[in-house]
matplotlib code that plots the C-alpha trace (Angstrom):
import matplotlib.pyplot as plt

x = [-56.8, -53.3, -50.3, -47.9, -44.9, -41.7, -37.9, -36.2, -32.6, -30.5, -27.7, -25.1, -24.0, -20.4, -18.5, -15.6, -12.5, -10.5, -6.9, -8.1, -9.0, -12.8, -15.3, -18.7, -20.9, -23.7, -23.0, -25.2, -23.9, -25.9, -25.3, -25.2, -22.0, -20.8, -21.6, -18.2, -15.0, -13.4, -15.4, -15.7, -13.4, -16.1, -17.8, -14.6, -15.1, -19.5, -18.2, -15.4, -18.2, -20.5, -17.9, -17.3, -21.0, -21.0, -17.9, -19.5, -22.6, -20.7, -17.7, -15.2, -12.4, -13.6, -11.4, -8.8, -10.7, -7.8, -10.1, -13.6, -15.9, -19.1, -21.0, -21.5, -18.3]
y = [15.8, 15.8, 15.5, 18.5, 18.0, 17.0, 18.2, 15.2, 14.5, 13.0, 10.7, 9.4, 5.4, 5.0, 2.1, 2.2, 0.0, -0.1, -0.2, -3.7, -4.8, -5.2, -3.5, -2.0, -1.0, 1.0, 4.0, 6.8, 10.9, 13.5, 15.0, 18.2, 17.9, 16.9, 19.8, 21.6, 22.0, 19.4, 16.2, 13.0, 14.6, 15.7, 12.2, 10.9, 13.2, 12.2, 8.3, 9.3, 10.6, 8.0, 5.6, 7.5, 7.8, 3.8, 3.1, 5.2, 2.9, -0.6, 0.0, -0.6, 1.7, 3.2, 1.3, 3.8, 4.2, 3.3, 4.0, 5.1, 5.0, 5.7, 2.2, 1.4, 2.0]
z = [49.1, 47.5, 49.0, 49.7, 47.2, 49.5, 48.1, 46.6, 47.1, 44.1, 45.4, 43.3, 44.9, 45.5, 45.6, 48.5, 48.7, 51.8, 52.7, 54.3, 50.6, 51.7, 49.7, 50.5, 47.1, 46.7, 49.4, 49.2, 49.0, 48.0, 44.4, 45.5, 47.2, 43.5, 41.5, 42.4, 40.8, 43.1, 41.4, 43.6, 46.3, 48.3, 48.0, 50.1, 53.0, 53.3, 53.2, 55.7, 57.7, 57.4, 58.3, 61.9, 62.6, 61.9, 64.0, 66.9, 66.7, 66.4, 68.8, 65.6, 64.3, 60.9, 58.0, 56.0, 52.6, 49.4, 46.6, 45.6, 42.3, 40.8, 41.3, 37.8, 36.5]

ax = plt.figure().add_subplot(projection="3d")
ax.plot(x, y, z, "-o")
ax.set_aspect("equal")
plt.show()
């Protein structure tokens, strides 16, 4: 039997520099949030979000994000 075709999801890696100066490289956001007018703008706010949703887990206060890029770049 074949499989049933799943919907992919494109994700375009980030990398994310903090106002701490650490760095944390490859992080994930889904390309569809990009396709607007705004550019990587929106990318700030999923990282933002993902940074909460880790600080819940590990007890930590999310870092203030200074700067992101396109891993690669």
């Amino acid at each position: 039997m074949a499989k049933k075709p799943t919907a992919r999801s494109e994700f375009v890696m980030f990398d994310v520099i903090y106002e701490d100066g650490s760095q944390r490289s490859n992080r994930k956001v889904d390309a569809s949030l990009l396709a607007g007018l705004d550019g990587d703008e929106p990318a700030r706010t999923a990282i933002m979000d993902q940074d909460r949703a880790i600080s819940e887990k590990s007890g930590l206060p999310p870092l203030q994000i200074k700067s992101i890029r396109r891993s690669g770049k």
